[in-house]
Backbone as numpy.savetxt, mean C-alpha at the origin, in Angstrom:
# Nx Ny Nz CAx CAy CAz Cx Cy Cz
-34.41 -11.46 2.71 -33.84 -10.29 3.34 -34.82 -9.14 3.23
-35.07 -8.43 4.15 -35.95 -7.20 4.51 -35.25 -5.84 4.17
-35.61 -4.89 3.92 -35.35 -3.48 3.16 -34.17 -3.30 4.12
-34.13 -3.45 5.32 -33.20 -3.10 6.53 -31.99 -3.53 6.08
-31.74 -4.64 5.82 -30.70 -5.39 5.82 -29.95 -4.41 4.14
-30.58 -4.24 3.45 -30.31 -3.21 2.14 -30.10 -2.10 2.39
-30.92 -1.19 2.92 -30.13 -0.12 3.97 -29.15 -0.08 4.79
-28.62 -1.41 5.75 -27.64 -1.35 5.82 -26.67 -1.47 5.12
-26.25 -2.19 3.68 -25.71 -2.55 2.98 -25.37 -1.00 2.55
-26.29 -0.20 2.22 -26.07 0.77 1.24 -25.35 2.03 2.74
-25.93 1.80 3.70 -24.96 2.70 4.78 -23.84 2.41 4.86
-23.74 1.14 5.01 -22.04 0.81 5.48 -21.33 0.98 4.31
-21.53 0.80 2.98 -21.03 1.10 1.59 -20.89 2.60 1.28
-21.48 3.36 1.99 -21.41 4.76 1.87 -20.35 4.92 3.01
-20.38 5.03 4.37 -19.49 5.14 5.39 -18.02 4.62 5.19
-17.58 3.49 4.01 -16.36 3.22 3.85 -15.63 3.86 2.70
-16.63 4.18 1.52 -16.48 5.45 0.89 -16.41 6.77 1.30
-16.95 6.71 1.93 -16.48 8.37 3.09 -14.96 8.02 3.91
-14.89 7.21 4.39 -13.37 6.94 4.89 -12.47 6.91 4.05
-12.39 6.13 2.81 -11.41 6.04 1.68 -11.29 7.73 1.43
-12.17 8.60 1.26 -11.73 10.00 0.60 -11.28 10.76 1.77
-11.48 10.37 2.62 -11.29 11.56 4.15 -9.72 11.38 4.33
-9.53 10.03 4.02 -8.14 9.07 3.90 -7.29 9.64 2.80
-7.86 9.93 2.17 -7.13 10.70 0.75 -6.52 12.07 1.03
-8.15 12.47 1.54 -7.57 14.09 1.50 -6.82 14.68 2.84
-6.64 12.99 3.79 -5.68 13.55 4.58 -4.44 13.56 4.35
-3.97 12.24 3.65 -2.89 11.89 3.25 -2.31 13.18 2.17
-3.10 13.48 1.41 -2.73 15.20 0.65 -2.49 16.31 1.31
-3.34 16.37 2.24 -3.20 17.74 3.42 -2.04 17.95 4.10
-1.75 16.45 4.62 -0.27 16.49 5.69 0.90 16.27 4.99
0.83 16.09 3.46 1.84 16.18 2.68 2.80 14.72 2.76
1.88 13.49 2.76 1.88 12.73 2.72 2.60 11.85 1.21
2.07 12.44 0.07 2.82 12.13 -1.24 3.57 12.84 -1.53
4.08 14.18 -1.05 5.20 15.06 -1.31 6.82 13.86 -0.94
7.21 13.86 -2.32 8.70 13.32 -2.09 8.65 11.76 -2.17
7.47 11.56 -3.16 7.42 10.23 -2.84 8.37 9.17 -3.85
9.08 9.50 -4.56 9.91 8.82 -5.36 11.02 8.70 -3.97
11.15 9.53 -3.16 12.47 9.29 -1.99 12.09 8.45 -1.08
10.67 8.34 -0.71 10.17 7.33 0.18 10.17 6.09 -0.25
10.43 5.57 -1.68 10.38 4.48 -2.95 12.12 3.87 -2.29
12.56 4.90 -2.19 14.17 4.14 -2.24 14.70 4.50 -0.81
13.76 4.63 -0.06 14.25 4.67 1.60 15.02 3.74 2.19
14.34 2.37 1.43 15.03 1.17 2.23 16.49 0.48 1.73
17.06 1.35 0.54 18.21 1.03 -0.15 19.53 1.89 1.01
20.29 1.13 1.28 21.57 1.74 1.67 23.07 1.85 0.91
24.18 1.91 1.65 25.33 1.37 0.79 25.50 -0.05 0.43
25.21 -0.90 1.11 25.38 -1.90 0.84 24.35 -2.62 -0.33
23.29 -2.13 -0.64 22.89 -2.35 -1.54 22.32 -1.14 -2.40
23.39 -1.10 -3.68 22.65 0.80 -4.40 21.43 -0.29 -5.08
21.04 0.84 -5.87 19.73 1.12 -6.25 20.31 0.43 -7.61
18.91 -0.09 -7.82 19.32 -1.14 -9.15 19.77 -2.55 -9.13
20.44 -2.62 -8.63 21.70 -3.89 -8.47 21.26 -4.65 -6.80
19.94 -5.70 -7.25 19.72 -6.66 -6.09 20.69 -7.19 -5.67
20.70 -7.41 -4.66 21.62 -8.28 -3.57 20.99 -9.48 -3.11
19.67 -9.83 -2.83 19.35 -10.70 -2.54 18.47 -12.01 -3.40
18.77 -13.41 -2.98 19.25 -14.41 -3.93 18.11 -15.12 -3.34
17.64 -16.07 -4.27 16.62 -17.46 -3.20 17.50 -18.18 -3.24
17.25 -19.44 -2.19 17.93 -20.23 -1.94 17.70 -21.08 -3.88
19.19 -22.03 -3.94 18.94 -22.70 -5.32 18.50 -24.46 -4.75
18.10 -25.17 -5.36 17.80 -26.26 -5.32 20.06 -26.92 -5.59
19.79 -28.17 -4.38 21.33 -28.70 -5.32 20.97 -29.56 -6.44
21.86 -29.56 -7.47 21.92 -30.21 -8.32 22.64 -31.15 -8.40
21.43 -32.51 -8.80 21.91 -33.87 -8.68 22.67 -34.10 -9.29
23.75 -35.20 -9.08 25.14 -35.76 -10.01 24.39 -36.59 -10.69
């Protein structure tokens, strides 16, 4: 492999590190983690409160 191919390595490794933080500090800006314990239990309704699963795997039958 030629210096190029390492320069690219080290560009594209920099350019996805620049996305991960741009990603950050957007997600902070637009208030993205504000309230996030309520976004945790969004998908709970009445039928199932919080705490107390409702849903079961199927069981194997058990042989006689």
């Amino acid at each position: 492999m030629g210096y190029g191919a390492y320069i690219f390595v080290v560009v594209m490794a920099a350019a996805v590190m620049a996305s991960a933080v741009y990603a950050l500090y957007w997600a902070v800006k637009t208030g993205q983690f504000q309230q996030f314990e309520k976004g945790a239990t969004a998908i709970f309704n009445d039928e199932e409160p919080l705490g107390q699963p409702t849903d079961h795997f199927p069981q194997k039958p058990k042989k006689p």
